[in-house]
KEZAFI-821589 format. One record per residue (C-alpha): x, y, z; residue in three letters. Coordinates in steps of 0.1 Angstrom, whole numbers, padded with zeros to 4 digits, always signed. Layout:
<atoms>
XYZALA ...
</atoms>
This chain:
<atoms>
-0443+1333+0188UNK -0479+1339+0183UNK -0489+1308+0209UNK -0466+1321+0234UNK -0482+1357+0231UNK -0517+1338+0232UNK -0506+1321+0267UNK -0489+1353+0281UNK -0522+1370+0274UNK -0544+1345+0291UNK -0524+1345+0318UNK -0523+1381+0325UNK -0561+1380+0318UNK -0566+1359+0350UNK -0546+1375+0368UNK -0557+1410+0363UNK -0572+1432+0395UNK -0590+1458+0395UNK -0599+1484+0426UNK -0629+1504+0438UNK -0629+1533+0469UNK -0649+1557+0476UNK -0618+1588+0467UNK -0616+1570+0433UNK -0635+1581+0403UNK -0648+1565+0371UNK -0626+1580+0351UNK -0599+1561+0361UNK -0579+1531+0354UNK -0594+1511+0382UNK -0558+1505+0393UNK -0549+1505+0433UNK -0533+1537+0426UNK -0565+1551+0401UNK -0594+1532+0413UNK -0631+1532+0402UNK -0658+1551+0427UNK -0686+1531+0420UNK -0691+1495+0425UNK -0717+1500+0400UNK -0690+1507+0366UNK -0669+1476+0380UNK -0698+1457+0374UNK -0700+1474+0340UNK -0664+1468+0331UNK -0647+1438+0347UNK -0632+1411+0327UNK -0635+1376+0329UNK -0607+1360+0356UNK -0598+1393+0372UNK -0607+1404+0408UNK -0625+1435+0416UNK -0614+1448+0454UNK -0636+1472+0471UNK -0619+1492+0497UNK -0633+1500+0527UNK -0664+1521+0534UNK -0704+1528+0523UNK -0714+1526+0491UNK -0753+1541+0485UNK -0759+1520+0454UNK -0783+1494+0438UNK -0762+1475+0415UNK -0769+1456+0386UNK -0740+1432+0370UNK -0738+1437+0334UNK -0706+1418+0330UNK -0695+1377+0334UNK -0670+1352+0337UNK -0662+1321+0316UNK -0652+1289+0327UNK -0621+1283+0348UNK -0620+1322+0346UNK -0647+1336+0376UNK -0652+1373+0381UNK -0647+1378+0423UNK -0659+1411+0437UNK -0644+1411+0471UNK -0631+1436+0501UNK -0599+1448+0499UNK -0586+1435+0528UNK -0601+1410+0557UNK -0603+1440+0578UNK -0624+1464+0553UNK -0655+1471+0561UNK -0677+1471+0529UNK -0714+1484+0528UNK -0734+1482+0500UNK -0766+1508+0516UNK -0797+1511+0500UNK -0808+1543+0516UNK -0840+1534+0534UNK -0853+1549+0506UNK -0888+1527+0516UNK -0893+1523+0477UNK -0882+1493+0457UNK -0848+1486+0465UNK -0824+1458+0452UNK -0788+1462+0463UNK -0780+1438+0440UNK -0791+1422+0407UNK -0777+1397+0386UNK -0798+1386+0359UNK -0785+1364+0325UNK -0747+1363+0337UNK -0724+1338+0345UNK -0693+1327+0369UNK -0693+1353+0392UNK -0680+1351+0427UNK -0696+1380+0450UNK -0673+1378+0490UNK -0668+1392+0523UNK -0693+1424+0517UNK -0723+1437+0537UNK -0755+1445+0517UNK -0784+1469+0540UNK -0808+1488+0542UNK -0832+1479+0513UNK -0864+1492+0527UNK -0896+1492+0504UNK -0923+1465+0491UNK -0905+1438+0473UNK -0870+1453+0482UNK -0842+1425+0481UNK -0807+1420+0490UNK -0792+1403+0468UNK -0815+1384+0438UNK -0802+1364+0410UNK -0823+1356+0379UNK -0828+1345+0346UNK -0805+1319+0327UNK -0779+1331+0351UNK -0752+1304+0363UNK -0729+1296+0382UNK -0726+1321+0406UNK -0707+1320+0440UNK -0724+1347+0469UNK -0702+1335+0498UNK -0690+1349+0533UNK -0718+1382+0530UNK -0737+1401+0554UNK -0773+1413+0546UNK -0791+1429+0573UNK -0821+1447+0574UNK -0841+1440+0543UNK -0876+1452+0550UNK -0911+1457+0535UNK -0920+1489+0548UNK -0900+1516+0569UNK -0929+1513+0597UNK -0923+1489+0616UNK -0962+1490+0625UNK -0971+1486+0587UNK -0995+1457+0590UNK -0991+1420+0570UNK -1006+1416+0540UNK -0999+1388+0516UNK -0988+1417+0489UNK -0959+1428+0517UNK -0930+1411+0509UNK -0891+1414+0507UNK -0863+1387+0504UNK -0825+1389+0518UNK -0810+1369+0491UNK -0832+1355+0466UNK -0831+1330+0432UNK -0856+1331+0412UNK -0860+1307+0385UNK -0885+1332+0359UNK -0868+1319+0323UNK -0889+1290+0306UNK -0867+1280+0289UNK -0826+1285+0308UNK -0824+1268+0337UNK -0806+1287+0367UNK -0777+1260+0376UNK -0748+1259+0395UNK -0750+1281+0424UNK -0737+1277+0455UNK -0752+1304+0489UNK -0722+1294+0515UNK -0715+1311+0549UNK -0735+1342+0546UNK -0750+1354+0576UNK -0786+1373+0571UNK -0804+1391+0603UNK -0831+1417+0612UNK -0850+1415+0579UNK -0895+1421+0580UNK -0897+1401+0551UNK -0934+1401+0551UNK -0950+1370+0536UNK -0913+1363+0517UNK -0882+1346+0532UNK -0852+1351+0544UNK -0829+1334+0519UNK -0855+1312+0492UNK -0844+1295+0460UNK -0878+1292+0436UNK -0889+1286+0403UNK -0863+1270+0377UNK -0836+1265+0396UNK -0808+1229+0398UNK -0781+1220+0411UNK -0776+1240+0438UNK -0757+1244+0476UNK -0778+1265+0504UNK -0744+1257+0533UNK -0730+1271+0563UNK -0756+1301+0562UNK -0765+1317+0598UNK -0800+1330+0596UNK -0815+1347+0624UNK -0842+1372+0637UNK -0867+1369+0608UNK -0906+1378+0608UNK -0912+1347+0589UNK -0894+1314+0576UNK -0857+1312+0574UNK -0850+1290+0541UNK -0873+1283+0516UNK -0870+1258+0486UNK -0900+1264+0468UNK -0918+1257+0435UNK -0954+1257+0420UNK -0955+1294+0427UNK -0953+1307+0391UNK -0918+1321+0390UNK -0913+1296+0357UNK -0938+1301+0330UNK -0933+1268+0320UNK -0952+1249+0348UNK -0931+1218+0345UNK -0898+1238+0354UNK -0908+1256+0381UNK -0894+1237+0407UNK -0864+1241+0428UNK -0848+1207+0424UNK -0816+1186+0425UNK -0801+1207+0455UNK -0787+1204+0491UNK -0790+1223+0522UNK -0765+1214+0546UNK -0749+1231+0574UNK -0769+1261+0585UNK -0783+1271+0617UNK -0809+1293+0618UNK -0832+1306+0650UNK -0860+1334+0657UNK -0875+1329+0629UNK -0909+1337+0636UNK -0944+1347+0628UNK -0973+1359+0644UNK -0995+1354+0606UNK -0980+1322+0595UNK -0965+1290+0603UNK -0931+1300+0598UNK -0904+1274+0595UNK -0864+1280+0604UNK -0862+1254+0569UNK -0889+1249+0544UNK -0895+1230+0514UNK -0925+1242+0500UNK -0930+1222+0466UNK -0895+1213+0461UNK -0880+1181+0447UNK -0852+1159+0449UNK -0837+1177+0476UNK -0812+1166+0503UNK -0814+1189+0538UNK -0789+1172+0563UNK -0769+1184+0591UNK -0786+1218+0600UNK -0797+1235+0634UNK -0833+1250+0636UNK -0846+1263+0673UNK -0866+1292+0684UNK -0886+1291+0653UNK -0922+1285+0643UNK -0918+1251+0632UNK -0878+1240+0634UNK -0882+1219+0599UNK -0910+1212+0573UNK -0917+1198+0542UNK -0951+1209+0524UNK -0968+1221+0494UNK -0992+1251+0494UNK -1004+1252+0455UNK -1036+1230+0448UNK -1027+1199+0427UNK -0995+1200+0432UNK -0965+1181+0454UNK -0932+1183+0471UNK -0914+1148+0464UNK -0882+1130+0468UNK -0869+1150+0498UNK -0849+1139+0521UNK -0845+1156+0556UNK -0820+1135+0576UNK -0789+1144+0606UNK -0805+1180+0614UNK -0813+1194+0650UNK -0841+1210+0659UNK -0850+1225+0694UNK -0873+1250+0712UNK -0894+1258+0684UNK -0925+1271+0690UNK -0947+1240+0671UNK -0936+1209+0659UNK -0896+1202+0655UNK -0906+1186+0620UNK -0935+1189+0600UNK -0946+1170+0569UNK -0974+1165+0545UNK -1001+1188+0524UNK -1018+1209+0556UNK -1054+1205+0539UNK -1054+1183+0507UNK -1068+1180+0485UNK -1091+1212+0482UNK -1068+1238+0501UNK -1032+1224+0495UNK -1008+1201+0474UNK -0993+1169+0490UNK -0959+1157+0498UNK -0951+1128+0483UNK -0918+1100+0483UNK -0900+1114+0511UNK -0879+1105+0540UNK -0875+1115+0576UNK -0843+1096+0590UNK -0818+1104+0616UNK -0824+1138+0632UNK -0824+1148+0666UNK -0856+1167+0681UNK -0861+1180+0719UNK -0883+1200+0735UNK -0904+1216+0704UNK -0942+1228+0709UNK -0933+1251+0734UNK -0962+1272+0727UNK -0984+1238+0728UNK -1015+1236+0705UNK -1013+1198+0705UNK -0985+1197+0678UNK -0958+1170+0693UNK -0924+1167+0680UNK -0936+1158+0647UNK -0964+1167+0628UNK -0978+1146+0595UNK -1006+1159+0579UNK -1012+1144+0545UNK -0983+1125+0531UNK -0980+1094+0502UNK -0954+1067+0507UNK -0929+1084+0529UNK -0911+1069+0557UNK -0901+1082+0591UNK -0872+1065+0611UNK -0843+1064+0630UNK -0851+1098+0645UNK -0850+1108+0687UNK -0881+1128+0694UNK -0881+1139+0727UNK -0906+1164+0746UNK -0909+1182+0773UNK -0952+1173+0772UNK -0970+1149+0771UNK -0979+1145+0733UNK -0955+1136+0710UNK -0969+1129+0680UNK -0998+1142+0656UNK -1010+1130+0622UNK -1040+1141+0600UNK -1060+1136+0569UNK -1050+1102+0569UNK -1016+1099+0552UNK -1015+1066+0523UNK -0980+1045+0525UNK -0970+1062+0557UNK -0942+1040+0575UNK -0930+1050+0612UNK -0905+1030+0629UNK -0870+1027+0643UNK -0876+1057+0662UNK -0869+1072+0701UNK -0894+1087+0721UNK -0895+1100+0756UNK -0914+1124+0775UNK -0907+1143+0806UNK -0938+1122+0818UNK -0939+1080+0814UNK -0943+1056+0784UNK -0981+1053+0804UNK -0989+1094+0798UNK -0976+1103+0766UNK -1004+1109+0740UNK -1005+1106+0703UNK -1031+1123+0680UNK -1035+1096+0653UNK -1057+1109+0625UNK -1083+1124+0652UNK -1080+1091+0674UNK -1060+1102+0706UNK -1038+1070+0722UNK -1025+1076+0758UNK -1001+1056+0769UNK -0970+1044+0741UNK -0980+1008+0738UNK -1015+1016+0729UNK -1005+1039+0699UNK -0987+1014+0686UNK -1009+0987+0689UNK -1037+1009+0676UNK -1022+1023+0648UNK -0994+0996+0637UNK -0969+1021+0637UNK -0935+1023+0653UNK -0931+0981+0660UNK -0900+0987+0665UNK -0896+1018+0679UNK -0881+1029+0723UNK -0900+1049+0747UNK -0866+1061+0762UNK -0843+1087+0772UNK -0819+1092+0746UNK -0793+1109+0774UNK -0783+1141+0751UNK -0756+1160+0766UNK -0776+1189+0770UNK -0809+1205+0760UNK -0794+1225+0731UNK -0764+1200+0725UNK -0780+1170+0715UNK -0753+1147+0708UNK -0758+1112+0726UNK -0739+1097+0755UNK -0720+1067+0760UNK -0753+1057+0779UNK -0778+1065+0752UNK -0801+1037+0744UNK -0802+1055+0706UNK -0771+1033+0700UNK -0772+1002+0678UNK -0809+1006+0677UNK -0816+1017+0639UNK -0831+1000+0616UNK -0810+0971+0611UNK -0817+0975+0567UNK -0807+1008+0569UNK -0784+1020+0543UNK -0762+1048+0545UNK -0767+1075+0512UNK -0744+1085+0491UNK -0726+1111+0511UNK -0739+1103+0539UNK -0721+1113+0572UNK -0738+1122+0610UNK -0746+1159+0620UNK -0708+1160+0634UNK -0695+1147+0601UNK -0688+1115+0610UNK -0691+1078+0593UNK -0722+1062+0601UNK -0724+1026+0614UNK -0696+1024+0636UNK -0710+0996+0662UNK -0728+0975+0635UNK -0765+0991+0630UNK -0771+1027+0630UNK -0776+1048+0659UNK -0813+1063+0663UNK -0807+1104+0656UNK -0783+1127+0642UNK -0753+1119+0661UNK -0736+1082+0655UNK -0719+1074+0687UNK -0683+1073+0681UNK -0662+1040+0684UNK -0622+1041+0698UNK -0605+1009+0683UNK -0571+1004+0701UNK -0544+1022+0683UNK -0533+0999+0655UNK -0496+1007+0647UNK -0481+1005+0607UNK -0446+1011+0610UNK -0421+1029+0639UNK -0389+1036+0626UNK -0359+1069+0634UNK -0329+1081+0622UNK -0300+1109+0633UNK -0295+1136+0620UNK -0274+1168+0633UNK -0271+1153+0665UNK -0309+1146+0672UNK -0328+1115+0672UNK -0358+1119+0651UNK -0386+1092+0654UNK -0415+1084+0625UNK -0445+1065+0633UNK -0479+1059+0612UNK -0512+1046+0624UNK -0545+1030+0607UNK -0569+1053+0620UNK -0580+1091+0618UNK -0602+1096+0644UNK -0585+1081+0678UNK -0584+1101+0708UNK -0559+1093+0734UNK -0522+1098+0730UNK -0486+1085+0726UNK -0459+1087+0751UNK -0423+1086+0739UNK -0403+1067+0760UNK -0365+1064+0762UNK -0340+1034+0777UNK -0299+1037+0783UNK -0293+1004+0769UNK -0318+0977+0775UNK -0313+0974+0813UNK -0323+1005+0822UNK -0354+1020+0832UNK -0379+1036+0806UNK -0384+1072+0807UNK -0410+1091+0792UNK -0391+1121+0775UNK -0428+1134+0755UNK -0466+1132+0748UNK -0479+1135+0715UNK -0520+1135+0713UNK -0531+1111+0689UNK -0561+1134+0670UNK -0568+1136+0633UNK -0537+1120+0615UNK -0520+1091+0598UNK -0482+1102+0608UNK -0469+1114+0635UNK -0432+1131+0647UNK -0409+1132+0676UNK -0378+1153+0678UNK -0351+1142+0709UNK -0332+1171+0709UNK -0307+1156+0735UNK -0298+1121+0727UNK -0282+1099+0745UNK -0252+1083+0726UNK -0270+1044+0729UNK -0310+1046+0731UNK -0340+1031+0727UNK -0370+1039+0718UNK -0405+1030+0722UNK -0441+1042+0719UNK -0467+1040+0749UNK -0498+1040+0733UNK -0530+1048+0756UNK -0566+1051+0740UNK -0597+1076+0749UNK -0608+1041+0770UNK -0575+1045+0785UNK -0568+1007+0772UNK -0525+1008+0768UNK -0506+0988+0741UNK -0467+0997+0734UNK -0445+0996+0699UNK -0418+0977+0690UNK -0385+0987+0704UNK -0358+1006+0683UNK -0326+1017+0689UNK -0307+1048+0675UNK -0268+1060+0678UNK -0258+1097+0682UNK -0223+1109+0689UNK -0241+1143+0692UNK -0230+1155+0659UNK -0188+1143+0658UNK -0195+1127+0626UNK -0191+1155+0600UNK -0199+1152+0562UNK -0188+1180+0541UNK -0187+1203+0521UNK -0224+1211+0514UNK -0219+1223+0483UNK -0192+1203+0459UNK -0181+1198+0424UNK -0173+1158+0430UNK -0159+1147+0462UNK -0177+1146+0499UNK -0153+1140+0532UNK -0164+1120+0562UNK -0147+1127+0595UNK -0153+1115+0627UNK -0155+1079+0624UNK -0119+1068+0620UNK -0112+1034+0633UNK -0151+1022+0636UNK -0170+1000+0610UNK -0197+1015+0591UNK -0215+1018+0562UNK -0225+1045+0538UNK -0253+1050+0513UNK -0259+1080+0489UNK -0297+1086+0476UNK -0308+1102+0447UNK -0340+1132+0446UNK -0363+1101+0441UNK -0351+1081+0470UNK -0333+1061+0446UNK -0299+1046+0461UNK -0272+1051+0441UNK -0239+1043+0463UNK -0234+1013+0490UNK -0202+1013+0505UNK -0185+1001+0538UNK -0156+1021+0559UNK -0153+1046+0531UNK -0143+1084+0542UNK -0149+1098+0507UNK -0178+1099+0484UNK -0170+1108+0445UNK -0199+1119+0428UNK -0188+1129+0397UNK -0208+1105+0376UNK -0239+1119+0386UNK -0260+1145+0376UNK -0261+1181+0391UNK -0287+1185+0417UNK -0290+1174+0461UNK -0282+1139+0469UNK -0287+1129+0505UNK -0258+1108+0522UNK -0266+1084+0552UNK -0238+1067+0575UNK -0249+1038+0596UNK -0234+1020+0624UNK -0249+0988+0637UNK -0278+0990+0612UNK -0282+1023+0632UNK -0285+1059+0611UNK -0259+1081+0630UNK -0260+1108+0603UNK -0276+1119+0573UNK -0273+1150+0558UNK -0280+1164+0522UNK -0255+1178+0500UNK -0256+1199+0464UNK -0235+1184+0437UNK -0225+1211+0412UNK -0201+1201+0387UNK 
</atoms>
């Protein structure tokens, strides 16, 4: 008795809800019927596994969480409905402000709310500190986060205000397990701060499907070397990924503001994001003196119409004013039309860099230049990549270390880079869609010892090498094999023909036709379509069969090559054949076939068959147990009905 009380207990512990509105009051229950008024005491007094709703409306508030989860047992603070609208509103109070603070707690899920109006130097959105972990801040809106309330308040480096911040300030508890998914974060003056930034002692961590847009300086930011950490070998963002975001107009009239940055990160992985109208669409850097960004890997993003370079890499004046980057890779991404402001930037930009390699990317500009390095980068390899200017192969220019090549095939005979490398259009589909046509010369043309990483997919999600070697940029060009069919096979059942087919491939395109025949003279008719997208099985219901068919599949790729399926055939006297009663304590009737040769079978739950038996119009299945048995009746090795029955003795 005491376990079972023990279970009933957790049980109702992780299941227990709690409710907020703004006609509730603190003195309540926190029931739907007696909820809090304050966000603030839910964050006081939630327990672990339960669910706090907030009801719709504005909540003037800065909130600190005093309370946490455990594991397997998450706290979620959530709206009450998908159609509440809930604001957390700081006031524009143009002091301070953090809407809200979670310092030293644990599994905590934070969804679906909107957090503004946090106006005042070193006012935040939403910040997460200390040894806090695992922590889920998913689906949000946060929206104007500023320094100042005058919007003419000049830049300083002492301005500064963050939308959703972690910062890593314990020496000794690492922030881990946090995951920043699908939030979208807009209209912010952050000053010299970021948008959304992860710094200090932070792992393990997932920046994804965040839309960040209309910022006065860099989107994303994985940082480290700052100081958050007093422990100097800890503070570094590290071991995390940043996949799936887009952010544009983020952008700086007092600093080189990129839509992503990793400024003194390490052992990161930022793949499959979009960056355009920014100041830089991607970089990787290190501001502090003596130290390094390292083991970062930027591969299958997009970057477009940003104002300098599409990517930048390396320490922008080491070793006196900056660190270095060191151990990175640049592989697969997709670049056009970037340096729109010009300044002599290119697509890409190196400045000093040690043992990193750039390849397999499309870098394609709507000037001349393409390419600038500086101070002379150790270990640099460039290669495997596509160029093209609106000009010729003869006009582009490269700014190599000071030495400026016009024309492609003197860069790289000057400089040894690129051996391998096309002057080329890569024919994207568009100027902001730049996936590759059929036509593109990017395909087949990576680096033939290229090897995918663990994980590894194109910007669309898709498996790399699909035609042999990998494709040059962020899209892999995908490959239709013909449709390769497993099995085709149907049965009758209440007087329709059902028909079950399974292929080898996900990812096919084209379609199937059904097609029917009267008895093997007659002429094929197509009786459905069925496109053949993302699945392994497939279904076709003839609700009017004839009493003799056949069946078969017409199977047409995307290339519009056709193959067709083995033939079947199916009998259907339209539903004469009658097994009965549904429901019985031992005995089931057959009627309809009197005077015709068939045979019946009766299957077990597990598909096991527990009865073979020709010409037999009654079924006794009084030796088996109590539960649904399923009887089919075949003519001609033909199913002409199978129905399910309930044995209840």
């Amino acid at each position: 008795m005491a376990f079972y009380s023990l279970f009933f207990y957790a049980t109702s512990l992780c299941s227990q809800s709690f409710y907020v509105s703004t006609t509730g009051n603190n003195a309540n229950a926190g029931t739907e019927t007696q909820p809090w008024r304050t966000i603030q005491h839910a964050c006081n007094s939630a327990t672990a596994g339960s669910t706090v709703y907030i009801k719709q409306g504005t909540y003037t508030e800065n909130i600190w969480v005093n309370v946490s989860g455990t594991a397997g047992n998450y706290i979620t603070f959530t709206r009450y409905s998908p159609t509440d609208v809930v604001v957390i509103d700081g006031g524009s109070t143009n002091t301070q402000t953090e809407l809200l603070n979670i310092a030293d707690q644990s599994y905590l899920k934070f969804s679906g709310l909107q957090f503004r109006n946090a106006v005042g130097n070193f006012s935040k959105g939403i910040v997460i500190r200390g040894s806090s972990h695992h922590i889920e801040i998913s689906q949000n809106t946060i929206d104007n986060i500023h320094f100042s309330n005058n919007a003419a308040d000049p830049v300083t480096s002492a301005k500064n205000a963050n939308a959703l911040l972690v910062y890593g300030d314990d020496a000794v508890n690492t922030i881990t397990n946090i995951t920043l998914d699908g939030n979208t974060i807009t209209n912010c003056r952050t000053g010299f701060s970021e948008a959304l930034t992860v710094n200090g002692n932070v792992s393990d961590f997932e920046v994804r499907n965040n839309l960040i847009h209309d910022i006065t300086n860099i989107g994303i930011d994985i940082a480290g070397h700052f100081g958050a950490c007093p422990d100097p070998s800890k503070d570094q963002a590290r071991n995390g990924k940043v996949f799936g975001n887009t952010v544009y107009k983020c952008r700086s009239s007092y600093a080189v503001s990129a839509g992503i940055y990793v400024d003194g990160g390490k052992d990161l992985i930022i793949e499959r994001n979009t960056s355009y109208q920014c100041g830089r669409g991607f970089e990787i850097g290190c501001e502090n003196v003596g130290k390094s960004a390292s083991n970062v890997t930027l591969r299958e993003n997009i970057a477009y119409a940003n104002d300098q370079a599409g990517i930048g890499i390396g320490g922008y004046n080491y070793p006196s004013g900056s660190g270095k980057v060191i151990n990175c890779l640049v592989h697969n991404n997709s670049l056009y039309g970037n340096a729109v402001l010009g300044g002599g930037y290119g697509e890409l930009l190196v400045e000093y860099t040690e043992n990193c390699s750039i390849k397999n990317n499309i870098f394609s500009a709507t000037s001349n230049r393409i390419l600038t390095t500086t101070l002379n980068s150790t270990g640099l390899t460039i290669d495997y990549n596509l160029w093209h200017t609106t000009g010729t192969a003869a006009t582009a220019t490269v700014d190599f270390n000071g030495t400026i090549y016009t024309g492609f095939t003197s860069y790289k005979s000057g400089t040894g880079q690129d051996a391998h490398s096309l002057f080329a259009n890569p024919n994207y589909f568009s100027t902001t869609n730049l996936r590759i046509q059929t036509n593109s010369p990017a395909i087949n043309a990576g680096d033939p010892s290229f090897v995918v990483g663990l994980g590894e997919t194109d910007f669309d999600g898709e498996n790399r090498f699909q035609l042999g070697r990998v494709d040059i940029g962020a899209d892999e060009q995908s490959v239709q094999l013909p449709i390769e069919l497993l099995s085709f096979t149907g049965y009758t059942e209440g007087g329709k023909n059902n028909l079950i087919w399974t292929i080898t491939q996900t990812e096919l395109g084209g379609y199937f036709d059904i097609e029917r025949q009267d008895g093997q003279q007659g002429q094929w008719e197509t009786i459905g379509r069925i496109e053949a997208e993302k699945s392994l099985t497939f279904n076709f219901c003839d609700k009017n069969p004839l009493t003799h068919a056949y069946y078969r599949l017409k199977m047409v790729d995307n290339a519009d090559k056709i193959t067709f399926s083995k033939i079947i055939g199916l009998e259907n006297s339209k539903g004469s054949i009658v097994i009965y009663p549904s429901h019985t304590e031992g005995v089931v009737f057959i009627d309809g076939l009197q005077g015709q040769s068939f045979d019946v079978q009766v299957f077990d739950g597990q598909g096991r068959r527990l009865i073979f038996a020709k010409n037999t119009y009654n079924l006794d299945l009084t030796p088996f147990a109590n539960g649904a048995y399923q009887i089919v009746v075949q003519r001609n090795n033909h199913i002409v009905q199978s129905t399910k029955v309930v044995l209840q003795k």
